[in-house]
VEXDO-908255 format. One record per residue: residue in three letters; x, z, y of N, C-alpha, C, O in turn. Coordinates in steps of 0.02 Angstrom, whole numbers, padded with zeros to 5 digits, always signed. Layout:
N
ALAXZYXZYXZYXZY
...
***
This chain:
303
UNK+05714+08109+01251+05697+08077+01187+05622+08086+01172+05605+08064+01117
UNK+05584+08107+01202+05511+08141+01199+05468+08108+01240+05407+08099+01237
UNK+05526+08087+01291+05481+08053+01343+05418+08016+01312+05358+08030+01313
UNK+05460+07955+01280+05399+07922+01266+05370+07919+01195+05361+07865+01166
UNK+05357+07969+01173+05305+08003+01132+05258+08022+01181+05202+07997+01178
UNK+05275+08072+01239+05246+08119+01280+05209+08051+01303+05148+08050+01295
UNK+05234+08004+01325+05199+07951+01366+05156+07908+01334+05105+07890+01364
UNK+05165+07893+01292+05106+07879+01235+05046+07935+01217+04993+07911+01197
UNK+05050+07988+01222+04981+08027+01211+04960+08038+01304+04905+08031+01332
UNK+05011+08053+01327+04975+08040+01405+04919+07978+01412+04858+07980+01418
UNK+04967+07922+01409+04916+07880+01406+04843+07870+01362+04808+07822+01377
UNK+04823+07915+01310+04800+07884+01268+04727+07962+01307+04666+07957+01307
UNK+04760+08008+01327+04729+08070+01335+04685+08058+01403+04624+08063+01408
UNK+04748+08036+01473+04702+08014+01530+04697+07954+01561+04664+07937+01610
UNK+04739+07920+01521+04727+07829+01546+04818+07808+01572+04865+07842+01593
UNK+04813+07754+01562+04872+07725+01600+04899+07740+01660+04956+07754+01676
UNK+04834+07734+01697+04832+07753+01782+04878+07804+01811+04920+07798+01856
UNK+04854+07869+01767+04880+07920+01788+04964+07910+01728+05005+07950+01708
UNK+04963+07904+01727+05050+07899+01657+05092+07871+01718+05135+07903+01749
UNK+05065+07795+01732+05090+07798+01790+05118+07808+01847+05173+07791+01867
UNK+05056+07852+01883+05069+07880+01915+05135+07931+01918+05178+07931+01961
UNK+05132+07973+01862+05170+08029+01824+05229+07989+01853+05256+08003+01906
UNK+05250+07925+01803+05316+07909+01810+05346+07873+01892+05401+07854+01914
UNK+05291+07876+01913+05302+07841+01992+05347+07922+02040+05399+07915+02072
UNK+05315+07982+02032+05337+08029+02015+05398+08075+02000+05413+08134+02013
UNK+05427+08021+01966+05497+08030+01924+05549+08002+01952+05606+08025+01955
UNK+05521+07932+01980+05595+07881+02017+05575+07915+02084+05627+07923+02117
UNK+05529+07935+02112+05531+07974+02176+05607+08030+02182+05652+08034+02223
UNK+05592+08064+02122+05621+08134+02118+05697+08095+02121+05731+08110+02171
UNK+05725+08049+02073+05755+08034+02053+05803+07999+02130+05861+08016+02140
UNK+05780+07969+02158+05795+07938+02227+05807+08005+02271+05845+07999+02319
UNK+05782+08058+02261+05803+08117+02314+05858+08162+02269+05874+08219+02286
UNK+05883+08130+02210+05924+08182+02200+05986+08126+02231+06041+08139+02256
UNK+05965+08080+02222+06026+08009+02213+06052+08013+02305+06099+07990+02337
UNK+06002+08047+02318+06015+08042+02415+06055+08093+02436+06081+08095+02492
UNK+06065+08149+02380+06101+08197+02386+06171+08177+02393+06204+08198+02440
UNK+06203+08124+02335+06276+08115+02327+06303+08080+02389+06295+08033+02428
UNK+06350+08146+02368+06411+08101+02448+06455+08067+02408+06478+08084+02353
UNK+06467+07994+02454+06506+07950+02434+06560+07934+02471+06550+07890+02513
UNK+06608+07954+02469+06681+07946+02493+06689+07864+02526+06683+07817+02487
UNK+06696+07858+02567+06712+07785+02578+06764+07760+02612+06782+07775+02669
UNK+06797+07704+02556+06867+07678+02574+06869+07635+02630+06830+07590+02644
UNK+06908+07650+02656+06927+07595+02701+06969+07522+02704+07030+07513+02701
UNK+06925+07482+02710+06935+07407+02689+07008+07375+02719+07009+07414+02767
UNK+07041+07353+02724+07082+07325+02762+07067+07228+02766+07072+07199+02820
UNK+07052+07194+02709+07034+07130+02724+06987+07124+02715+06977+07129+02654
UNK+06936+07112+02747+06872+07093+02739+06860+07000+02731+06883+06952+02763
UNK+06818+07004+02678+06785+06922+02688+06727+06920+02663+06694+06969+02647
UNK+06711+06858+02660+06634+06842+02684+06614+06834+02622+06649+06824+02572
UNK+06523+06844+02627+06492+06832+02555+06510+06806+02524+06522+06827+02467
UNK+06528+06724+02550+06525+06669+02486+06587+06655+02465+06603+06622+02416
UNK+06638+06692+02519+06692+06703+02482+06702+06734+02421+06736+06710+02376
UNK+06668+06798+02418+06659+06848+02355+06626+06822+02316+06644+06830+02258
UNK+06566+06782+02328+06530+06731+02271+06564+06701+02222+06551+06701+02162
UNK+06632+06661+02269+06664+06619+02236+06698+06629+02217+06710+06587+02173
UNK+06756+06690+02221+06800+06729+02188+06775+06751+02109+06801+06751+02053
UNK+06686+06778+02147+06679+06811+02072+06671+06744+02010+06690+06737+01952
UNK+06637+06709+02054+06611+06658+01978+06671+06606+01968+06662+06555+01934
UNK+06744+06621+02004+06814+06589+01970+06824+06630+01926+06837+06604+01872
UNK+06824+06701+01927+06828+06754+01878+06806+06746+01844+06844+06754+01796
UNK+06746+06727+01824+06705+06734+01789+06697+06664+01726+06679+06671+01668
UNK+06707+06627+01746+06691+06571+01729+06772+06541+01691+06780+06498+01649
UNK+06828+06590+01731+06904+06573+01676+06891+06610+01627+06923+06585+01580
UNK+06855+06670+01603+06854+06691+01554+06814+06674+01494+06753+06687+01495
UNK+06849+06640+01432+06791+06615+01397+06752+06654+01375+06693+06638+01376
UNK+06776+06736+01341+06736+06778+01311+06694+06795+01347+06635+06793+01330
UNK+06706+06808+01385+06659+06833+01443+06597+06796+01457+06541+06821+01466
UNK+06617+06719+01459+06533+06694+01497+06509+06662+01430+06461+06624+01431
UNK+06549+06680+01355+06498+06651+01301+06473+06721+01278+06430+06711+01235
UNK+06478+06766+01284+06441+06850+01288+06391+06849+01302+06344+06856+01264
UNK+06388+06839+01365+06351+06836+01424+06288+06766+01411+06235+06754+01438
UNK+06320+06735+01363+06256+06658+01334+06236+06702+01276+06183+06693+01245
UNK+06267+06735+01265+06226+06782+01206+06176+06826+01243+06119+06803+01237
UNK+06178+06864+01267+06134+06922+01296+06077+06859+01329+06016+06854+01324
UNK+06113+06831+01353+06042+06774+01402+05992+06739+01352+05952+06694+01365
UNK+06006+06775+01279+05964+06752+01211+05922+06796+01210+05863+06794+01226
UNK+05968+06856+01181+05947+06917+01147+05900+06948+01190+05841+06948+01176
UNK+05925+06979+01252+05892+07032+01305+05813+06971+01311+05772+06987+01267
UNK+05798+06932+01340+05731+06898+01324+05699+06904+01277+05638+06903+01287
UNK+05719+06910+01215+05683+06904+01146+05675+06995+01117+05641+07022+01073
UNK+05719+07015+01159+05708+07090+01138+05674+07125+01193+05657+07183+01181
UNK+05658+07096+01257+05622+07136+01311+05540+07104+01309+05490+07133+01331
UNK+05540+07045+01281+05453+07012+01251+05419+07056+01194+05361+07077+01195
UNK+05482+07069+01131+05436+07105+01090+05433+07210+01119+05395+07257+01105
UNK+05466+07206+01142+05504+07287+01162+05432+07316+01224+05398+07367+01225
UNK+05435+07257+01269+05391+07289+01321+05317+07249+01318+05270+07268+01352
UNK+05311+07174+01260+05243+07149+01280+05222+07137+01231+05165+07161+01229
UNK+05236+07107+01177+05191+07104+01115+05211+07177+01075+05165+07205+01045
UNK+05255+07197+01074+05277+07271+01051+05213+07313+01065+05199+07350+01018
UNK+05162+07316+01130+05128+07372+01141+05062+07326+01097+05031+07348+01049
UNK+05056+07269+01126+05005+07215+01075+04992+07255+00998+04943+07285+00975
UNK+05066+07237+00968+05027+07263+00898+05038+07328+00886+05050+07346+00829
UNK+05035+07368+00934+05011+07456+00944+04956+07461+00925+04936+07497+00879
UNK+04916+07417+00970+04870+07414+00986+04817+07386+00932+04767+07418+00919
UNK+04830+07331+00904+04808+07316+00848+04822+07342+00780+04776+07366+00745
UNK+04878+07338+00761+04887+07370+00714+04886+07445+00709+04849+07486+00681
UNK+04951+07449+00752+04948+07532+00711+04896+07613+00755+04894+07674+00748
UNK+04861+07556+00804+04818+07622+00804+04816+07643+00895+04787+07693+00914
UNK+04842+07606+00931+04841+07633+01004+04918+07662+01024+04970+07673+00993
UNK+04896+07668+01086+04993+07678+01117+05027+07749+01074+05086+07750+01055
UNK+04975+07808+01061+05027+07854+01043+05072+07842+00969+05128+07867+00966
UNK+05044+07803+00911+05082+07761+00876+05150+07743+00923+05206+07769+00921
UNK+05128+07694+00962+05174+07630+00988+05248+07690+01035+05308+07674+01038
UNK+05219+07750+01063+05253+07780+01101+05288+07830+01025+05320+07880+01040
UNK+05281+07820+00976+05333+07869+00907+05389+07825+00909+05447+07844+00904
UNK+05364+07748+00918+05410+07682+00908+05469+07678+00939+05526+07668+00920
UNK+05427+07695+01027+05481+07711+01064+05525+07748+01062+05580+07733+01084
UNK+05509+07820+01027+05535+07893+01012+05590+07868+00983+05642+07876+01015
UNK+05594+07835+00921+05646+07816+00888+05684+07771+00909+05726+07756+00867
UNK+05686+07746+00951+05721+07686+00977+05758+07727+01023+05817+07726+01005
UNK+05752+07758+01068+05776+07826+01120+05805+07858+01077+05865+07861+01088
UNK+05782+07893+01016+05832+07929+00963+05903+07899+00928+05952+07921+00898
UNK+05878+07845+00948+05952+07804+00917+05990+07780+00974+06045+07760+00954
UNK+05984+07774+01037+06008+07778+01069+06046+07839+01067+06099+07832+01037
UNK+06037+07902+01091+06073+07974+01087+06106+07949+01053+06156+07926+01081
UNK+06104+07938+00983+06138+07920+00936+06194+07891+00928+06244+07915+00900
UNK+06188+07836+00953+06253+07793+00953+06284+07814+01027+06343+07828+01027
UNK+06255+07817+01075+06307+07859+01120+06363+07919+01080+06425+07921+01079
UNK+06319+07957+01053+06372+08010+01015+06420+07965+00995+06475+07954+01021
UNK+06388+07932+00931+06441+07892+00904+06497+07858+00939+06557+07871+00931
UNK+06471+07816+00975+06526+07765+01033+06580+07851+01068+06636+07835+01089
UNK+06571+07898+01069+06615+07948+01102+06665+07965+01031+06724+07981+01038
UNK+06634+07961+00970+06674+07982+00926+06720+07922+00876+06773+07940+00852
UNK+06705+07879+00869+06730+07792+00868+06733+07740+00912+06693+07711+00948
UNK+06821+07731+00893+06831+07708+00947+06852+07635+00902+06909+07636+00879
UNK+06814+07578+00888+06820+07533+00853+06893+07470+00886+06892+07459+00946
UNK+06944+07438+00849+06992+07411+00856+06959+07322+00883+06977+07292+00933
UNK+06920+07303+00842+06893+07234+00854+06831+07254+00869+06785+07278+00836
UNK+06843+07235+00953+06794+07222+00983+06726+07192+00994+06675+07218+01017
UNK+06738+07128+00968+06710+07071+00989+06680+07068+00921+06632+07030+00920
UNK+06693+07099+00862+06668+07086+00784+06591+07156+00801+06531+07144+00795
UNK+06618+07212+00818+06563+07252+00826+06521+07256+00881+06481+07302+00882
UNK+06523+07219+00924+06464+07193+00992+06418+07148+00961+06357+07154+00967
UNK+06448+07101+00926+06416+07064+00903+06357+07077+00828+06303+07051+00813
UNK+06399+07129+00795+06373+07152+00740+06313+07195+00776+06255+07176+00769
UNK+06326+07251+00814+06268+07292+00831+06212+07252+00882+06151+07261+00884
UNK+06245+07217+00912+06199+07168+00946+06128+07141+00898+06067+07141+00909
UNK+06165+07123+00848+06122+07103+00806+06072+07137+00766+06026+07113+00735
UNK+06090+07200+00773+06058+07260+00737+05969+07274+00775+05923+07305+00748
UNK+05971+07237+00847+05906+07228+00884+05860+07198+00841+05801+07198+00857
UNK+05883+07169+00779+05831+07111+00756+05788+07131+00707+05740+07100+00684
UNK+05813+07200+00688+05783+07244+00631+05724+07247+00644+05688+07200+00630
UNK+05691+07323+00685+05638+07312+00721+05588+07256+00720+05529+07266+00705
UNK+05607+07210+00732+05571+07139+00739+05546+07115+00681+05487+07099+00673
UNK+05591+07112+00636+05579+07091+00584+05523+07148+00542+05477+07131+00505
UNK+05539+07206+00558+05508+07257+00514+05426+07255+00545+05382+07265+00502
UNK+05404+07245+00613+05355+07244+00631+05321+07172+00615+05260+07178+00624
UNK+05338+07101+00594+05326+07055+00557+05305+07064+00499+05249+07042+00483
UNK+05337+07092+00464+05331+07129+00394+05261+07182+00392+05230+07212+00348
UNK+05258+07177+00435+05204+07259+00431+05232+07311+00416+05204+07325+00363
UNK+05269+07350+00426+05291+07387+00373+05267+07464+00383+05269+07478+00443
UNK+05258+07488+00366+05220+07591+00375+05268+07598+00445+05321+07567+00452
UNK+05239+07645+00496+05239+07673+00532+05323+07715+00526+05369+07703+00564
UNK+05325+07754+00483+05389+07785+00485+05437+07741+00467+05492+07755+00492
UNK+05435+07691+00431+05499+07632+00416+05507+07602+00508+05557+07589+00542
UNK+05456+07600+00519+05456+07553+00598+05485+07598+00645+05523+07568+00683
UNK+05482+07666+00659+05525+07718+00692+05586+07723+00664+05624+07750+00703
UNK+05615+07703+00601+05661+07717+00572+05710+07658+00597+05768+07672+00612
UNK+05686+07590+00601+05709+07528+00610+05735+07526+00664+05794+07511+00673
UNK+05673+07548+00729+05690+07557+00799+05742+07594+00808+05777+07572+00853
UNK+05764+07644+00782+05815+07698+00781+05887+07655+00787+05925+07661+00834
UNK+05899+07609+00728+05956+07574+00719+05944+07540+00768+05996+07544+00800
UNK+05899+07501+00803+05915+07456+00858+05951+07494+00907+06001+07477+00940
UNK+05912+07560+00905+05923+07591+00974+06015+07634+00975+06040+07655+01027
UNK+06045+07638+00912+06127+07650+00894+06156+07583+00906+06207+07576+00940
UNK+06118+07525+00874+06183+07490+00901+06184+07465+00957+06240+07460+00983
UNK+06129+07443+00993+06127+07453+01065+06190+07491+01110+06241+07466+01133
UNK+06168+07553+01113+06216+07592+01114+06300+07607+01107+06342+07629+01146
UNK+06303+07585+01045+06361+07569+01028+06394+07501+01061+06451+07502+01085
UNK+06358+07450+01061+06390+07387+01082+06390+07398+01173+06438+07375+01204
UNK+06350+07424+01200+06345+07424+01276+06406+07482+01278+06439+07462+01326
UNK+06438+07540+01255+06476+07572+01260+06534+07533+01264+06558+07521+01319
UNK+06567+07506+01197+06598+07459+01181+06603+07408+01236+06649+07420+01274
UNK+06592+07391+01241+06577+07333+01297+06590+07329+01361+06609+07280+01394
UNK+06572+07412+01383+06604+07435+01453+06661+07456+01445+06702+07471+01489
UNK+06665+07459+01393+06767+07500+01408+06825+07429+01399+06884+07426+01416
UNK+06791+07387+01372+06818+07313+01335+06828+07283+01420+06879+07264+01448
UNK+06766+07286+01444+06754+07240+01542+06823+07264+01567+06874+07234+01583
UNK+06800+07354+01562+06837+07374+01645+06922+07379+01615+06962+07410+01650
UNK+06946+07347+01552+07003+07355+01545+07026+07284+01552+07086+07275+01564
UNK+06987+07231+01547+07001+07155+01542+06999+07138+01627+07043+07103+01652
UNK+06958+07161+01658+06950+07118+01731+06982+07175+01769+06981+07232+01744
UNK+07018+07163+01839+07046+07189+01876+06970+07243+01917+06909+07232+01915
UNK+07009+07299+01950+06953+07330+01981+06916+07320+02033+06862+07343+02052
UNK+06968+07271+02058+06951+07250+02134+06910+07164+02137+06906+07121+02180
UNK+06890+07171+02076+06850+07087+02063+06784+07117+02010+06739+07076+02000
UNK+06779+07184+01978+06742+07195+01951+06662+07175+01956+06627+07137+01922
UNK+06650+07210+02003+06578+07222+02025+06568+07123+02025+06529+07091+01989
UNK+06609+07102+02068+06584+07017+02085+06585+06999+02026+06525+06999+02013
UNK+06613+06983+01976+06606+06953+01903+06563+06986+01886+06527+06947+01855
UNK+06534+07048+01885+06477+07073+01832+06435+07040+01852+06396+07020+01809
UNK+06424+07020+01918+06357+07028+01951+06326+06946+01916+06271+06921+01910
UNK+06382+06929+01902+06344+06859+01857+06342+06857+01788+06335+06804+01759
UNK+06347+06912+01759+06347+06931+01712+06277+06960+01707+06241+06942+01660
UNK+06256+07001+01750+06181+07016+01752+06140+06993+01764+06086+07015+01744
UNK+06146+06923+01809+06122+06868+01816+06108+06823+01752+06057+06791+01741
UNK+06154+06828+01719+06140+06775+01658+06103+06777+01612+06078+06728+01583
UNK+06091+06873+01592+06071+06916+01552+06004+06897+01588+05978+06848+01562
UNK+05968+06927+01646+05920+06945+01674+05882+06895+01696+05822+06907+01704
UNK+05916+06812+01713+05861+06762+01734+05821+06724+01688+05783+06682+01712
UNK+05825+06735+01615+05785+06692+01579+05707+06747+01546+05660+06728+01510
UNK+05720+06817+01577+05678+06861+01556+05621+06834+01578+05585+06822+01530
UNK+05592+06815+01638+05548+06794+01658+05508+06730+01633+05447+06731+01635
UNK+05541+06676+01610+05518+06634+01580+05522+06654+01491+05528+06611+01448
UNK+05519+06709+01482+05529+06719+01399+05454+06740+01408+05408+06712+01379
UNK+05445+06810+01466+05376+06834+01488+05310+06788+01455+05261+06793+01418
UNK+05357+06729+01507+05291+06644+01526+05259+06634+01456+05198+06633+01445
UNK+05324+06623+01395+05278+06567+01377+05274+06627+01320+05258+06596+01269
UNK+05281+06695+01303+05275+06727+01231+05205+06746+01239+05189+06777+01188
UNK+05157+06742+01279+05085+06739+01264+05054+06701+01219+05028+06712+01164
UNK+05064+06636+01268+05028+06572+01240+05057+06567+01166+05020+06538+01126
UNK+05123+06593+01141+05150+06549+01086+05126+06611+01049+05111+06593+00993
UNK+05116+06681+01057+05086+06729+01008+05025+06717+00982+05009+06723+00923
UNK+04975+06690+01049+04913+06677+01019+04915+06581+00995+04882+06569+00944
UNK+04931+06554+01010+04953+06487+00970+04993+06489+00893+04981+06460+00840
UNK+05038+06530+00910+05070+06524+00809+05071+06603+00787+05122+06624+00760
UNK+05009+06651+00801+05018+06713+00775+05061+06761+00803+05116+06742+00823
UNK+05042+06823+00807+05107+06875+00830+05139+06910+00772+05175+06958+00786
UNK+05134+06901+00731+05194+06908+00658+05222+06843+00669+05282+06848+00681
UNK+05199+06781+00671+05248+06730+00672+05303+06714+00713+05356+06684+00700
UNK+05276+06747+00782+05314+06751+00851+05359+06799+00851+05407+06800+00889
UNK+05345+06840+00808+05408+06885+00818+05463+06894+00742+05523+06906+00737
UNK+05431+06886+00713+05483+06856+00667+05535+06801+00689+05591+06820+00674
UNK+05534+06741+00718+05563+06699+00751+05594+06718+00802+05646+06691+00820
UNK+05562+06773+00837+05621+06824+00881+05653+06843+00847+05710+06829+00866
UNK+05653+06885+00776+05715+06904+00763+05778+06881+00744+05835+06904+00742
UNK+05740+06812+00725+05789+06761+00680+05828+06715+00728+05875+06679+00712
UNK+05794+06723+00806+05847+06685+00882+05895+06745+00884+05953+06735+00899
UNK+05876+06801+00871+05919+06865+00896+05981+06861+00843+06038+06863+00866
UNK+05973+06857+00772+06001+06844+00716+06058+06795+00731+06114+06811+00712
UNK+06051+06745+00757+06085+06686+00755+06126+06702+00836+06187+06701+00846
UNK+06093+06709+00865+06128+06729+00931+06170+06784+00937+06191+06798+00993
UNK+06191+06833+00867+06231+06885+00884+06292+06861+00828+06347+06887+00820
UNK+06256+06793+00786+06323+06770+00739+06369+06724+00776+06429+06735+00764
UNK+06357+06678+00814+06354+06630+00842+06450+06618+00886+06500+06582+00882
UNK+06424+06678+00921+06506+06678+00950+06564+06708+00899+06624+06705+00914
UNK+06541+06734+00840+06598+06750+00806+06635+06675+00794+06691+06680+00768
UNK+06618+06620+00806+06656+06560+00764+06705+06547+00830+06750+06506+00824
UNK+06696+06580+00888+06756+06572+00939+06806+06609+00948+06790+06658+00980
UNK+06890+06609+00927+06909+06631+00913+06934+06701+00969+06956+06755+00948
UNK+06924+06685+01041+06924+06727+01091+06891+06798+01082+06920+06851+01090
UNK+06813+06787+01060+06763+06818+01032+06797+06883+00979+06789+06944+00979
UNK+06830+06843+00941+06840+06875+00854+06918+06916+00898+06932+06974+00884
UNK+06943+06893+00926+07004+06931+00916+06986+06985+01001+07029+07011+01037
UNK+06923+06986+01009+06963+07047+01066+06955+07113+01048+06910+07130+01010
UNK+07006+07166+01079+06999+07212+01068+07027+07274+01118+07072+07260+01157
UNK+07008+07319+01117+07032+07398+01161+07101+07390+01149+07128+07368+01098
UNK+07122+07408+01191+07206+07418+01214+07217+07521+01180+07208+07568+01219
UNK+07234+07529+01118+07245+07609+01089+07275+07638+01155+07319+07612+01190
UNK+07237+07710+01167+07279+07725+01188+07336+07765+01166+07355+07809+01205
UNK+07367+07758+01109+07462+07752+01125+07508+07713+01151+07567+07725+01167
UNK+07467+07653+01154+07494+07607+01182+07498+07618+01269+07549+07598+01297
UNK+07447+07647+01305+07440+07666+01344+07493+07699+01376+07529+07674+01419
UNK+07498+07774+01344+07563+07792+01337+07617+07776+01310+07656+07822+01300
UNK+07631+07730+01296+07714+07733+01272+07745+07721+01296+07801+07720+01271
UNK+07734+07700+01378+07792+07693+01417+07788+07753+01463+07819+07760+01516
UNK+07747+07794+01436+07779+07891+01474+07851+07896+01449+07897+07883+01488
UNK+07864+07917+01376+07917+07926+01314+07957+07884+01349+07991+07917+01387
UNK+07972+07809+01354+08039+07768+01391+08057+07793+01442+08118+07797+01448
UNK+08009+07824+01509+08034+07840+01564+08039+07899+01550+08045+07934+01601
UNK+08039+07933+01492+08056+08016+01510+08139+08023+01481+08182+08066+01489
UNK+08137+07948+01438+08221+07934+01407+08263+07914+01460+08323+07926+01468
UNK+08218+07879+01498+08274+07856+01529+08301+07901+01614+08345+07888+01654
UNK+08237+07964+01610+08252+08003+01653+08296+08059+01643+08311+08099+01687
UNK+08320+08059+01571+08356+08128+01554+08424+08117+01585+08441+08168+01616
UNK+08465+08071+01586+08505+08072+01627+08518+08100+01677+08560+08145+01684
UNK+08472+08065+01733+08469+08102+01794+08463+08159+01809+08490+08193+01852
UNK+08408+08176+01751+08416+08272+01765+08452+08307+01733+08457+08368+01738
UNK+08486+08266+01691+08575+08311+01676+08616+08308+01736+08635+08363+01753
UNK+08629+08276+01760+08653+08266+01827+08645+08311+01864+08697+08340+01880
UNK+08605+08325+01883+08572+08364+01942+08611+08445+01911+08623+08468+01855
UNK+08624+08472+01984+08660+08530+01987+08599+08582+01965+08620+08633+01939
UNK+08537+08578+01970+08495+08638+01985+08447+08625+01903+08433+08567+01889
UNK+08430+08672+01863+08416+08638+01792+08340+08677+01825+08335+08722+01867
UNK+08282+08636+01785+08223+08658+01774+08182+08726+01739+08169+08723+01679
UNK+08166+08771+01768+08158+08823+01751+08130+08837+01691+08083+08797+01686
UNK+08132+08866+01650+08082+08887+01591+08021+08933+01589+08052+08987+01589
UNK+07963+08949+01588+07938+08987+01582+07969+09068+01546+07939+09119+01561
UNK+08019+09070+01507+08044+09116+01469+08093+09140+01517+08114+09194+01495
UNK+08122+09125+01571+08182+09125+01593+08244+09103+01600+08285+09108+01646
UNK+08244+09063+01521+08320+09044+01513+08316+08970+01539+08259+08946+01536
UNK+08367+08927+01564+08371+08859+01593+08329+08809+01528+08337+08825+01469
UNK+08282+08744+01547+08251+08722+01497+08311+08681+01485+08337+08702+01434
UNK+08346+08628+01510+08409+08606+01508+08487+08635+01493+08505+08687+01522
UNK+08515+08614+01466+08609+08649+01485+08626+08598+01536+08605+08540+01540
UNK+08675+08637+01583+08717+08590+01643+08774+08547+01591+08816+08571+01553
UNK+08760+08483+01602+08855+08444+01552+08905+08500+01580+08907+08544+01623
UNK+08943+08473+01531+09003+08497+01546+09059+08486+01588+09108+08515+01613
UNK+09020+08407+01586+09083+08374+01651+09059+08374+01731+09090+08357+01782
UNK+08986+08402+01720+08945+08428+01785+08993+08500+01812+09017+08516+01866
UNK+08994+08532+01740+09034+08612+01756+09084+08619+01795+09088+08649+01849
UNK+09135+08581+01756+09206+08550+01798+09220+08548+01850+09265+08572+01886
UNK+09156+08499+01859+09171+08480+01936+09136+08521+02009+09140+08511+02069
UNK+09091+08585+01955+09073+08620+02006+09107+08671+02003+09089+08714+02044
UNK+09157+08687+01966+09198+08749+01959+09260+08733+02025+09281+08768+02071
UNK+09277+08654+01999+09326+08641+02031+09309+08626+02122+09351+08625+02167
UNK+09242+08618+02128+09213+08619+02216+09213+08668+02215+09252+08683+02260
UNK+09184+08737+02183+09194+08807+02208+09267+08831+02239+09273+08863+02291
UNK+09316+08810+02199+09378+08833+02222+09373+08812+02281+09359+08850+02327
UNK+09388+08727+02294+09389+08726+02347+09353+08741+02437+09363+08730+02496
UNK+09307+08774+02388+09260+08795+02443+09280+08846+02504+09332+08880+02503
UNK+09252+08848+02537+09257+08914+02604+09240+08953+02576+09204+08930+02532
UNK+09248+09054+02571+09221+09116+02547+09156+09122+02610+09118+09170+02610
***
């Protein structure tokens, strides 16, 4: 959560160059711990070909409506929040509030609200899905708006904070919503166009948020980001797929333990040999008509 505070006075103390460097540094380290993990590996029995899996995934993908109008959402939002987040974001650091170690407090809080709503997403477990993805989704637009506004330095760390919970919250949400809706063995191929959808318009958001910052102002430009982000996190609530999904409780989960443990008591009345107790005494009684009939095989038994 310090990081980038820390990385904001780095930069400001010995230059970019070396900050850089620093963090070049970090994914090094990071790649030799990652080289460490052993990975168990299954053994395939049908194998097929790329474009087979291509096409599997984007049938997957493409029957689900929630899924690929989500996914037209993020291919809004993530552009309009990675232009002001990583390029005009450091811009009016820079101008306005004073140079990167300002701009790196900004960050601080945005990382702080992240932690944040992770906690949270572990301790709420929200019923409608698709109402709070969309709600916190939208919570990105704060920020935006507040740096339009001008607003003091600590309101703007404060703002970032909420982006950075509901963030959080909705990407939490969101992964437990996927891996319970799509099968496991089609996962990875459906996401992967899912990250695709999210991730190919970033580049042309890059293109043109220069020219249009210095053409209609960078308060004007990003105000208008917040208000695409605004509209793009209301947008799918009017589909009803959208509004009604939700986590499967888990009691529901369990409740067919309780049926099969009803419908197993039988059998282990049956059974000659009863289940032990920790205390000693049988956790079961033998029936009675079990008794009978083992009193009456004893007789006839051999000594």
């Amino acid at each position: 959560m310090a990081g980038p505070a820390l990385g904001g006075v780095l930069v400001a103390v010995v230059g970019p160059g070396w900050a850089l460097g620093r963090d070049a540094v970090t994914f090094a380290a990071s790649a030799l711990l990652f080289s460490r993990i052993n990975l168990r590996s299954k053994n395939v029995k049908v194998r097929t070909g790329f474009t087979a899996d291509l096409r599997e995934g984007w049938d997957d993908f493409r029957y689900r409506r929630w899924l690929w109008v989500m996914v037209c959402q993020a291919a809004v939002i993530v552009p309009m929040w990675l232009v002001v987040y990583q390029l005009l974001g450091p811009v009016y650091g820079k101008q306005v509030l004073g140079g990167a170690a300002p701009w790196g407090l900004v960050v601080s809080g945005f990382t702080a609200g992240l932690v944040a709503g992770a906690a949270l997403a572990l301790m709420w477990k929200p019923r409608q899905v698709g109402v709070v993805v969309c709600a916190c989704t939208g919570s990105m637009a704060v920020p935006l708006a507040a740096i339009a506004a001008a607003v003091p330095l600590p309101v703007l760390v404060v703002a970032t904070g909420v982006a950075g919970t509901g963030l959080a919250v909705s990407m939490t949400v969101w992964a437990s919503l996927v891996q319970e809706r799509i099968p496991a063995d089609r996962l990875s191929r459906t996401l992967s166009y899912s990250t695709l959808g999210q991730i190919l318009p970033v580049p042309f958001s890059y293109l043109f948020a220069g020219p249009a910052a210095q053409l209609f102002g960078l308060r004007t430009t990003l105000a208008t980001c917040a208000l695409i982000i605004t509209a793009a996190a209301v947008v799918p609530l009017a589909i009803a797929q959208v509004r009604g999904l939700c986590l499967v409780p888990e009691q529901t989960l369990d409740a067919a333990a309780p049926a099969k443990s009803r419908n197993a008591r039988p059998r282990a009345a049956a059974s000659s040999t009863a289940r032990p107790h920790p205390s000693g005494s049988p956790q079961h009684a033998v029936p009675r008509d079990h008794r009978r009939l083992s009193s009456s095989a004893n007789k006839g038994a051999r000594p």
